[in-house]
C-alpha positions in Angstrom: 9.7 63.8 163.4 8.4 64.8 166.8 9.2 63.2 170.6 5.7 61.7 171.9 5.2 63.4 175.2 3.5 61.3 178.1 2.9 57.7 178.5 4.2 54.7 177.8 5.5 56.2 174.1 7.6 59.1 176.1 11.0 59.3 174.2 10.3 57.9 171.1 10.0 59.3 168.1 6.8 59.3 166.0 6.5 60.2 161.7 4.7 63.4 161.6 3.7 64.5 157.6 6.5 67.2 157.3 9.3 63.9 158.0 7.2 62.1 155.2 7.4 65.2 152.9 10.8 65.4 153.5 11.8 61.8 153.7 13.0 61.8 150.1 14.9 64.9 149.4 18.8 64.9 148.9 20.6 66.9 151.5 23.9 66.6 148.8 24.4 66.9 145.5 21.3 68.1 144.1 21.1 69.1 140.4 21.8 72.9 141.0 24.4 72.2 143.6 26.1 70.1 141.0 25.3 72.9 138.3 26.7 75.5 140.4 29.4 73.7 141.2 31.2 72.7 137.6 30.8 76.4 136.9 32.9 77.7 139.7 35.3 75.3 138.6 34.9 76.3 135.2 36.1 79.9 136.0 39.2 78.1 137.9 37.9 78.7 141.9 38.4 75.5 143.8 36.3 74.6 146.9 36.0 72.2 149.5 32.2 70.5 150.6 31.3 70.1 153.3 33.5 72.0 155.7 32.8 73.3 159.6 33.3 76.9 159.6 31.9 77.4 163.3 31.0 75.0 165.8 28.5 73.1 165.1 27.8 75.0 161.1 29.4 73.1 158.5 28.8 74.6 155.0 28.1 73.1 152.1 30.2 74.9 149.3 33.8 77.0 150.6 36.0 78.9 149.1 39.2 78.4 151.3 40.7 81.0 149.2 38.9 84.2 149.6 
């Protein structure tokens, strides 16, 4: 999505074709996110989802152990 710039539109947001492409698409728990995931537990790691590890840049997948 895109801000409209100028007129009476200013400040709202308009559907552009790369929000429509990506409209559908999981941001979690995607088939090799899951796959990738029951392995490292597999091999006995545990992890956390999901976790901040800066301001502002939460990861996905952590190992809070190493």
């Amino acid at each position: 999505m895109t801000r409209a710039s100028g007129g009476p539109s200013a400040g709202q947001w308009v559907s552009t074709t790369k929000s429509e492409h990506l409209r559908g698409r999981r941001a979690r728990d995607t088939k090799p996110e899951v796959t990738l995931r029951k392995a490292v537990h597999r091999l006995g790691l545990r992890f956390r989802l999901q976790r901040r590890v800066a301001r502002r840049c939460p990861a996905d997948f952590v190992l809070p152990r190493y």
